[in-house]
C-alpha positions as CSV (number, residue, x, y, z in Angstrom):
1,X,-18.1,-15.8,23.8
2,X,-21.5,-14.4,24.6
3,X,-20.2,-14.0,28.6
4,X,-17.5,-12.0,26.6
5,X,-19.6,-9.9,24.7
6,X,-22.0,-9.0,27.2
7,X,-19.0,-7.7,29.6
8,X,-18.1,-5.7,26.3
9,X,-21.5,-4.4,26.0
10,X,-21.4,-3.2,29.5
11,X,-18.1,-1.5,29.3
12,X,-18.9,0.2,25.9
13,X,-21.6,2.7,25.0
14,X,-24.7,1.7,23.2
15,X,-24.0,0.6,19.9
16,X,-20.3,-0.1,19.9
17,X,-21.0,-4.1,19.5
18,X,-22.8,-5.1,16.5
19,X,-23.5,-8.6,16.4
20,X,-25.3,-11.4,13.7
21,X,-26.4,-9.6,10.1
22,X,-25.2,-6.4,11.3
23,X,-21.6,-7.4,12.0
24,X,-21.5,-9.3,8.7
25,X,-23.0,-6.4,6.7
26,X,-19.3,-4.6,7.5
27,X,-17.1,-8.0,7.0
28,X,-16.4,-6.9,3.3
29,X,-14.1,-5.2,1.6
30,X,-14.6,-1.7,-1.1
31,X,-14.3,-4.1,-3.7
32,X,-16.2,-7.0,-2.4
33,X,-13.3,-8.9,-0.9
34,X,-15.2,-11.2,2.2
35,X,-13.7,-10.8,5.2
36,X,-15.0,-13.8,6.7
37,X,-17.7,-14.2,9.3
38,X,-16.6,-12.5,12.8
39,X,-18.4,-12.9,15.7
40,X,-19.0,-9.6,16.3
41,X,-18.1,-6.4,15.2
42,X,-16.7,-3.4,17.7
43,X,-16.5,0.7,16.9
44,X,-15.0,2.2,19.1
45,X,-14.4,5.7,19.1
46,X,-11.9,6.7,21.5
47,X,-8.1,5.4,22.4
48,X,-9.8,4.7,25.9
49,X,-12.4,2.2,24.5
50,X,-10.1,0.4,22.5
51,X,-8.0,-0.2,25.3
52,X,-11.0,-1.5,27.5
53,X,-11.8,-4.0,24.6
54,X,-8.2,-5.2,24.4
55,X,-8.0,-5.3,28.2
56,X,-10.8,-7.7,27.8
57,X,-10.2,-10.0,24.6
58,X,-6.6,-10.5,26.7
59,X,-8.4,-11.8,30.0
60,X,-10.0,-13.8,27.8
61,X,-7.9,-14.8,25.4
62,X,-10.1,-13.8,22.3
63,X,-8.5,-13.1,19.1
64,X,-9.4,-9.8,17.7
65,X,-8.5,-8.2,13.9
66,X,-8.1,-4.5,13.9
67,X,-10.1,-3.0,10.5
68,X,-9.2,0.2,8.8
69,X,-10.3,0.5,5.5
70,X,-10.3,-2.9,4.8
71,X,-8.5,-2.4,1.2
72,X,-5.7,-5.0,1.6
73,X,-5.3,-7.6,-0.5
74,X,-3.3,-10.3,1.2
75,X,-6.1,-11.7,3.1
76,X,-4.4,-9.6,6.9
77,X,-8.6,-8.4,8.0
78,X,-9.5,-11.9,7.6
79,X,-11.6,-12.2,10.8
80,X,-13.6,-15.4,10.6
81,X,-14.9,-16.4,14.1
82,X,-12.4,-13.4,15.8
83,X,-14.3,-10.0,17.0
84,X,-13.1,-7.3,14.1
85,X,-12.4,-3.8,15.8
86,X,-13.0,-1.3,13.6
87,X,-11.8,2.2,13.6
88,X,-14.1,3.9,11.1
89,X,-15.8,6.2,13.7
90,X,-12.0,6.9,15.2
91,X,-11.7,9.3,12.3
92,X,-10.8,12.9,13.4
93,X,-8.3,15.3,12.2
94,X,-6.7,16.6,15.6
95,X,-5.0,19.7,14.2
96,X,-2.5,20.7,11.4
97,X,0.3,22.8,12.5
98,X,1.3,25.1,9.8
99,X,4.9,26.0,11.3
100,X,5.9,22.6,12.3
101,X,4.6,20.9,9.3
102,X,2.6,18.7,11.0
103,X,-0.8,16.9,11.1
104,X,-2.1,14.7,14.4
105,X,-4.8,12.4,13.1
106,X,-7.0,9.5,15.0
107,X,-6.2,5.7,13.0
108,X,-9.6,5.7,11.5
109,X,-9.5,9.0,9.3
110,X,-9.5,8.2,5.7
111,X,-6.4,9.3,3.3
112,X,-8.4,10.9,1.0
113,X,-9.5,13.3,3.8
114,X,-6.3,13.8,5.4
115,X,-4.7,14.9,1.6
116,X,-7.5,17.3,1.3
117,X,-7.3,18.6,5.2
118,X,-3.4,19.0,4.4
119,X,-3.9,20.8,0.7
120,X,-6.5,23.6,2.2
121,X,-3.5,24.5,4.5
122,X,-1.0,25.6,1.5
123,X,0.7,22.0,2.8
124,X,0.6,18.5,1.1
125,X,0.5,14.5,2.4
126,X,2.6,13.2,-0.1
127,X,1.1,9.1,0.4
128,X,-0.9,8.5,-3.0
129,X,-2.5,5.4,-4.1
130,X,-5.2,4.0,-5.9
131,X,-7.7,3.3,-2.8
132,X,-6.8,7.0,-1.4
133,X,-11.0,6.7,-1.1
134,X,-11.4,4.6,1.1
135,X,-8.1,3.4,3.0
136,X,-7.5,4.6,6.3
137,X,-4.3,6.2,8.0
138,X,-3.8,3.5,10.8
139,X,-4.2,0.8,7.6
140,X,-1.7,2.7,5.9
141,X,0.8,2.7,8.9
142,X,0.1,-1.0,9.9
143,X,0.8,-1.6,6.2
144,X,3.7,1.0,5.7
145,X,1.5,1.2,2.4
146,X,3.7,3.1,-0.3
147,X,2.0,4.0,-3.5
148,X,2.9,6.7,-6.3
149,X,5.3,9.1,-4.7
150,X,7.7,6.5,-2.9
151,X,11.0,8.0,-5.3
152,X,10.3,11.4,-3.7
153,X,8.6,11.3,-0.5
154,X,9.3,7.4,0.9
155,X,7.1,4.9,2.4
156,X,4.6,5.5,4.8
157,X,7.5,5.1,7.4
158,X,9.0,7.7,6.8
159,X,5.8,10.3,6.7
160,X,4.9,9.2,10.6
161,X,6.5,11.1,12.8
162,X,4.8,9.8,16.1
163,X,1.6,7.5,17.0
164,X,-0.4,5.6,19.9
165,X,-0.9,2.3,19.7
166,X,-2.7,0.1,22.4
167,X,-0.7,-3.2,23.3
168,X,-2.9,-6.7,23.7
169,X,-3.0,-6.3,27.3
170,X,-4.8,-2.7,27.2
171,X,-1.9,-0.6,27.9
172,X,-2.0,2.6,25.8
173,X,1.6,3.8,24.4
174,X,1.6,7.0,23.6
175,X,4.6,8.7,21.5
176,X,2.7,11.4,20.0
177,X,6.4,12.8,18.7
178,X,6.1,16.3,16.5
179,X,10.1,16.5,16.4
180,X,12.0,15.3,12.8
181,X,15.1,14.6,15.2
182,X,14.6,12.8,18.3
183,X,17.3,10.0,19.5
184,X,16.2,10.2,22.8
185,X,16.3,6.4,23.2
186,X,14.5,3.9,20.8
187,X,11.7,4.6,18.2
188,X,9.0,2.8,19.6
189,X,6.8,3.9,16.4
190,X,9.0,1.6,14.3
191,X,7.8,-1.8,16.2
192,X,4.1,-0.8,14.8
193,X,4.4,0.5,11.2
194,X,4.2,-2.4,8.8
195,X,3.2,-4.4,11.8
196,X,-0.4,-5.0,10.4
197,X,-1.9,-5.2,13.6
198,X,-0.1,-7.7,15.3
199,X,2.3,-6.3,17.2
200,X,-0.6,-3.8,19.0
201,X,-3.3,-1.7,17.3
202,X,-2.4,1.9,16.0
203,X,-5.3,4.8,17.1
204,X,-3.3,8.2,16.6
205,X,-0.5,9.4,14.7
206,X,1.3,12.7,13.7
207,X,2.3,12.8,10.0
208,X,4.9,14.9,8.2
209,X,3.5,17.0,5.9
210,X,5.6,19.0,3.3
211,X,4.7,22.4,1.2
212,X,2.0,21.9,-1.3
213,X,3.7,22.2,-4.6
214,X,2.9,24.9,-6.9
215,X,3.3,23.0,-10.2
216,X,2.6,19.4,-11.7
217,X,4.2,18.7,-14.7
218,X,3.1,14.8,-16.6
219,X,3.7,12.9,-19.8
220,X,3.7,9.9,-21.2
221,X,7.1,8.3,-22.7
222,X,6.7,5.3,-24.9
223,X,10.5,3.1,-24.3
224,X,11.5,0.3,-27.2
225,X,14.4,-1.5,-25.0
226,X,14.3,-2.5,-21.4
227,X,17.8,-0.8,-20.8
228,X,16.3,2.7,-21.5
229,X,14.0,2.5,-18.7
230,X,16.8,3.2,-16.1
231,X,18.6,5.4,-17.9
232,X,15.7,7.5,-18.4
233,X,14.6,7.5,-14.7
234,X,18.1,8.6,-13.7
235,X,18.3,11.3,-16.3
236,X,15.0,12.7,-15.2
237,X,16.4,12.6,-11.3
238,X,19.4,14.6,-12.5
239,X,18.0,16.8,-14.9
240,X,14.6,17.7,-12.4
241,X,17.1,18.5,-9.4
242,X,15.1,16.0,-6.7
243,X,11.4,17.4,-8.3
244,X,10.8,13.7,-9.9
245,X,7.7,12.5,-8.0
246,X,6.7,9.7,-10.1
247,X,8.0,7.3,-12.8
248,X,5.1,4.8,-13.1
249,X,6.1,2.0,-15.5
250,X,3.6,-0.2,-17.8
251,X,4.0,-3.1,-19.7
252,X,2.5,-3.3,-23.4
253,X,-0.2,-5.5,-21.7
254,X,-1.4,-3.2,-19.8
255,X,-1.4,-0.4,-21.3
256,X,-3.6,-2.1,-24.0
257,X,-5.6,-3.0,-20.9
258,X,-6.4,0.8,-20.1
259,X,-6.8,2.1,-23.4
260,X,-8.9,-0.3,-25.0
261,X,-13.0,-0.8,-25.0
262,X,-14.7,-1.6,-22.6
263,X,-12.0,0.9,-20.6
264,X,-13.0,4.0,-20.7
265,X,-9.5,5.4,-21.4
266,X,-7.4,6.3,-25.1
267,X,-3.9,5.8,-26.1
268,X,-2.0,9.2,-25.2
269,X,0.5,7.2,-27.7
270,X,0.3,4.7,-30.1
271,X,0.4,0.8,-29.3
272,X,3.1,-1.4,-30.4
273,X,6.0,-0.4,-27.6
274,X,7.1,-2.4,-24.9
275,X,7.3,-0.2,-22.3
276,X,5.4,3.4,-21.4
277,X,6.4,5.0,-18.7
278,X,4.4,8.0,-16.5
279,X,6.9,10.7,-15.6
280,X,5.2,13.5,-12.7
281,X,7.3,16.1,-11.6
282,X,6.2,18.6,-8.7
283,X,8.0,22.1,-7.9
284,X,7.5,25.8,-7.2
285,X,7.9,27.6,-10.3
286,X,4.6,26.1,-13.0
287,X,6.8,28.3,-16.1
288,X,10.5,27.3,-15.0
289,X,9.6,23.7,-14.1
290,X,7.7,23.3,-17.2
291,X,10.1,24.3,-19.0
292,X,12.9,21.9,-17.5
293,X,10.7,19.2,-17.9
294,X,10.3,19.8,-21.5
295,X,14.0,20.4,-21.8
296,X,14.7,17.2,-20.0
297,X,12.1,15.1,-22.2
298,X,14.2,16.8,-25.4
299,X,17.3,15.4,-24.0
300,X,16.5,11.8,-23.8
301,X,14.5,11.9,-26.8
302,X,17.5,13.1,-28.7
303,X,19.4,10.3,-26.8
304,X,17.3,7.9,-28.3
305,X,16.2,6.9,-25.3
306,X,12.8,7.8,-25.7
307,X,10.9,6.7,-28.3
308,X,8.0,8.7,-28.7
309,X,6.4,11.6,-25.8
310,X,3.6,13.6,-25.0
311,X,3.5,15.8,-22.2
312,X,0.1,17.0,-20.6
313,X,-0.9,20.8,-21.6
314,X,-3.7,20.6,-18.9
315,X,-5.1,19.8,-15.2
316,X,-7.5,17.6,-17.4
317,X,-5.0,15.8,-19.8
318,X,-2.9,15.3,-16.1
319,X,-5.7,13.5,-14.5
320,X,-6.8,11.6,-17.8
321,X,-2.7,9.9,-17.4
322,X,-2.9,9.4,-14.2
323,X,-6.9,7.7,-14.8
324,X,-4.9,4.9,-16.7
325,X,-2.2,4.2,-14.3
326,X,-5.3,3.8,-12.1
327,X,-7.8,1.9,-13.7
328,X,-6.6,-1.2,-12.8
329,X,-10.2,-2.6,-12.9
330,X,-9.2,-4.0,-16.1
331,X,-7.4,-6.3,-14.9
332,X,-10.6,-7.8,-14.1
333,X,-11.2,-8.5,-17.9
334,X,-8.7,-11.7,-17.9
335,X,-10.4,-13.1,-14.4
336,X,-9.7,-15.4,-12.9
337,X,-6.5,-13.9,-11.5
338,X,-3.9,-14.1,-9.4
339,X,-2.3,-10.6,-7.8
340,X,1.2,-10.0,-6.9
341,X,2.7,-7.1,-5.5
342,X,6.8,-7.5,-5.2
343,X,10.5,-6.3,-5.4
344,X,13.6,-6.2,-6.6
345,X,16.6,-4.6,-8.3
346,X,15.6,-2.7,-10.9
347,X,18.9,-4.4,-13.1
348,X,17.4,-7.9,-12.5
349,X,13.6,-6.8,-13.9
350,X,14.2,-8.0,-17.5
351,X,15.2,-11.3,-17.0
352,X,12.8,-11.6,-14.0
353,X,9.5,-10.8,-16.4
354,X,11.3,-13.0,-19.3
355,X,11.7,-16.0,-17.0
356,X,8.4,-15.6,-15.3
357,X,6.8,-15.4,-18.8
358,X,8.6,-18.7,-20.3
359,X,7.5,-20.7,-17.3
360,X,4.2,-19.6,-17.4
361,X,3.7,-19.9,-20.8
362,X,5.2,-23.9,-20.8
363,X,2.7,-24.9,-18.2
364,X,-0.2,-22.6,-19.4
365,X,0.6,-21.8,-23.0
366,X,-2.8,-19.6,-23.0
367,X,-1.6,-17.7,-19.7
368,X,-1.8,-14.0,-19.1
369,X,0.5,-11.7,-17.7
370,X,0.1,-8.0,-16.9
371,X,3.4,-6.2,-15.7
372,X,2.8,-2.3,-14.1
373,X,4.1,-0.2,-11.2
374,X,6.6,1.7,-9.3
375,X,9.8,1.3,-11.2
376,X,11.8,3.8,-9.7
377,X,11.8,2.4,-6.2
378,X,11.6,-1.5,-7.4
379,X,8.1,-2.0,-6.9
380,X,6.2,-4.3,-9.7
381,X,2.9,-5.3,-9.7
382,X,2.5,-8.8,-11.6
383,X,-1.0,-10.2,-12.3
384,X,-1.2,-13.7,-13.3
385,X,-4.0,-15.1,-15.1
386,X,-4.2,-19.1,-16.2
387,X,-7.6,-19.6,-16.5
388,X,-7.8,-21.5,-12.9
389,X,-8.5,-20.2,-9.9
390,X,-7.8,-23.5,-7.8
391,X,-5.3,-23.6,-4.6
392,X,-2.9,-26.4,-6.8
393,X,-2.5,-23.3,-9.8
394,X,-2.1,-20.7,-6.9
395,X,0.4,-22.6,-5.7
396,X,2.3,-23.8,-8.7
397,X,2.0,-20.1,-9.7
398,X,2.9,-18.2,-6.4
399,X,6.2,-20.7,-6.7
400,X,7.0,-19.2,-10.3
401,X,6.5,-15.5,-9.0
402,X,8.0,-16.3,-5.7
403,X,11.0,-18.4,-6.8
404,X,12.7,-16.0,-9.1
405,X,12.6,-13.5,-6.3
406,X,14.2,-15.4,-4.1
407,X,17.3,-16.2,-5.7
408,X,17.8,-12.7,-7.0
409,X,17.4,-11.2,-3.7
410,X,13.9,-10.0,-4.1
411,X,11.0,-9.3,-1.7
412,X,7.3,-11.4,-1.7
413,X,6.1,-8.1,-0.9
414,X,6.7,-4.8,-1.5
415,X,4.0,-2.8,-0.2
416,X,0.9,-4.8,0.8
417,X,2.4,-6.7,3.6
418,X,2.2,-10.4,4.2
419,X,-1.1,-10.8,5.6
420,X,-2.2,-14.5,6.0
421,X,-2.0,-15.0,1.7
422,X,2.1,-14.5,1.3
423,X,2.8,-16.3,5.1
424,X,4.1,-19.6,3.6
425,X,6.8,-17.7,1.5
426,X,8.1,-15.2,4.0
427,X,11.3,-17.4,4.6
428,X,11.8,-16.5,1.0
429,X,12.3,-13.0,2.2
430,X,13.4,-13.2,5.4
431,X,16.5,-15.6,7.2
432,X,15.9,-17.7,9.9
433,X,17.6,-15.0,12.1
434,X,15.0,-12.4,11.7
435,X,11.7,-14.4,11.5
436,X,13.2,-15.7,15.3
437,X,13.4,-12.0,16.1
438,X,10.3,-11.2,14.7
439,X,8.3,-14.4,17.1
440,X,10.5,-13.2,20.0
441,X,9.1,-9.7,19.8
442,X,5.4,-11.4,18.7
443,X,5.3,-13.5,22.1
444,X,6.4,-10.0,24.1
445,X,4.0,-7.6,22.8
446,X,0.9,-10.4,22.5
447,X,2.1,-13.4,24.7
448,X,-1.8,-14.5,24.7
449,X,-1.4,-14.0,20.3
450,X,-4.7,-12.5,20.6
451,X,-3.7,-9.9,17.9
452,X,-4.8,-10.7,14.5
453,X,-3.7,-14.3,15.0
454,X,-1.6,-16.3,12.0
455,X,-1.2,-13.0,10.1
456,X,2.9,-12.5,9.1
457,X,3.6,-14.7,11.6
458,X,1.8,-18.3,11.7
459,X,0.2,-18.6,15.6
460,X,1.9,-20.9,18.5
């Protein structure tokens, strides 16, 4: 390792390798998360230096974990013993091309920044989620992370149009595509979104931005039956004419989560419903759309589908909505916990959450368990609590979450990626067929499996 590292530190300028206290300052996450204890700790800050480092780990055979903004939560930066790469100083907006629509970006710039780069243009990045502060865009591409606005805009897939990526062996692939249509042969870019970092590490990419919407219409629907909740969202689709951007669904638990002391936010509605739901729409007309969105609101609570409403007469009663949906730091108040972030039809939800309830409930009759997310596109976020934080009740509990998935054609993971924390279960997701095809392309791209070893895929 140290022959290693001093060829690095000859290859790379002055404080690229941090080593010992420095290097394990960095191997956290935001929130705390450790990250293990890496040999060292490499910042590049240029495509060219990451392909020197990668042209060396391979020679050597050194496993290496590429960082973004470490934010994950399946365990996919772990980097114990392996040199971390991180991309935090590979963080520069290229340019923004108003006529195409377009925004070329290094891996390491932030999403927060890149939203705000895109809104000052008249234009809007559409990816929104609760670590906007801190992730990075290569993180979100290695992830195809998804977040708030997946019913309107898609996953992170489909808002990259082109990217680099350097392979293990140094080679530097570079598809810098600007074009919506191009057939010319295969999309390259689609081997390395969602790859998290295995498959070759991301360092530029060219996003699709869209026009900045002039108006932002929110409120807050309290549901009493489970069966409303999809007729509603389909209602709103129709009635909105494609300007639905969100339908965020909470459980009763957490809603009384957010809105009670210590948090710091209060019930837009009354307790005592099942179901609340946070509707966005975003168009071009602030009087019209309002309007229809009112008008649509009417409708359904005529319908009956819709129990009780309020709809946000402010920027700051917008935010203060959105602040609960966010605040999921309260989750923290039924620690220890277990965090689950899946998918599945939205006509298989109810008697998903019933089942998972009863079973957790005979083995832990004092259990918790919080229900929120991204309804519309089959995204739920299910946090477990039993009072144990042991591997034998995360196992007996990933099994309960896990196993109803699997027999109603569900995925382990909808958005935060498989990492080295849903591994065991990906057969639960996946046939034999495709995890073959996914080893065969593994042992291509990284025959040395130097590339964030035993993450998605387990190594050998």
């Amino acid at each position: 390792m140290q022959d290693l590292l001093g060829r690095l530190k000859a290859a790379l300028p002055a404080g690229t390798v941090l080593e010992g206290a420095d290097a394990q300052a960095k191997a956290r996450s935001p929130i705390g998360r450790a990250l293990g204890a890496p040999a060292a700790v490499l910042l590049p800050a240029s495509s060219d230096q990451v392909s020197a480092i990668l042209r060396l780990c391979h020679g050597a055979r050194q496993p290496i974990v590429a960082w973004g903004g470490r934010t994950g939560l399946v365990d996919g930066a772990m980097a114990d013993g392996a040199l971390a790469l991180s991309l935090e100083r590979m963080n520069r907006i290229e340019a923004i091309d108003r006529l195409g629509a377009t925004m070329t970006v290094e891996a390491g710039c932030v999403l927060q920044t890149a939203c705000e780069a895109a809104e000052a243009e008249g234009l809007l990045f559409p990816l929104d989620l609760g670590a906007r502060g801190s992730a990075t865009i290569g993180g979100n591409i290695a992830t195809n992370a998804g977040g708030n606005r997946v019913i309107r805009y898609g996953m992170m897939r489909d808002l990259v149009l082109g990217l680099e990526a350097v392979l293990a062996d140094g080679t530097i692939v570079s598809s810098l595509n600007r074009l919506i249509k191009n057939n010319a042969g295969y999309d390259l870019k689609q081997l390395f979104i969602g790859s998290e970092g295995t498959l070759g590490i991301i360092t530029r990419a060219v996003l699709r931005l869209r026009p900045r919407p002039v108006s932002q219409n929110t409120a807050f629907a309290a549901i009493d039956r489970f069966e409303q909740l999809p007729r509603l969202l389909r209602h709103m689709e129709r009635a909105l004419g494609g300007a639905l951007s969100a339908f965020e669904v909470m459980w009763a638990d957490f809603y009384a989560l957010v809105t009670t002391p210590p948090a710091r936010g209060r019930p837009p509605l009354p307790h005592g419903h099942p179901y609340y739901v946070l509707v966005e729409a975003m168009g071009g007309d602030q009087e019209e759309d309002a309007a229809r969105f009112e008008w649509a609101l009417a409708v359904a609570l005529e319908a009956g589908d819709v129990a009780d409403v309020v709809i946000a007469k402010s920027q700051a009663e917008c935010q203060s909505m959105w602040a609960l949906r966010d605040d999921v730091i309260q989750l923290a108040r039924n620690f220890p916990i277990f965090v689950f972030d899946v998918s599945l039809g939205i006509a298989d939800m109810e008697s998903y959450v019933a089942e998972l309830r009863q079973a957790l409930t005979a083995r832990w009759p004092a259990s918790t368990l919080v229900i929120f997310g991204h309804l519309g596109d089959g995204n739920l976020h299910v946090i477990v609590g039993v009072g144990d934080a042991g591997a034998e009740a995360r196992h007996a509990v990933e099994a309960m979450v896990y196993g109803g998935l699997r027999e109603r054609g569900g995925s382990i993971s909808a958005e935060h990626g498989i990492g080295l924390e849903k591994r065991p279960y990906l057969a639960w997701s996946r046939s034999p067929e495709e995890i073959a095809l996914m080893h065969r392309l593994k042992a291509m791209l990284d025959p040395h499996g130097i590339l964030n070893p035993g993450k998605v895929l387990a190594a050998g």
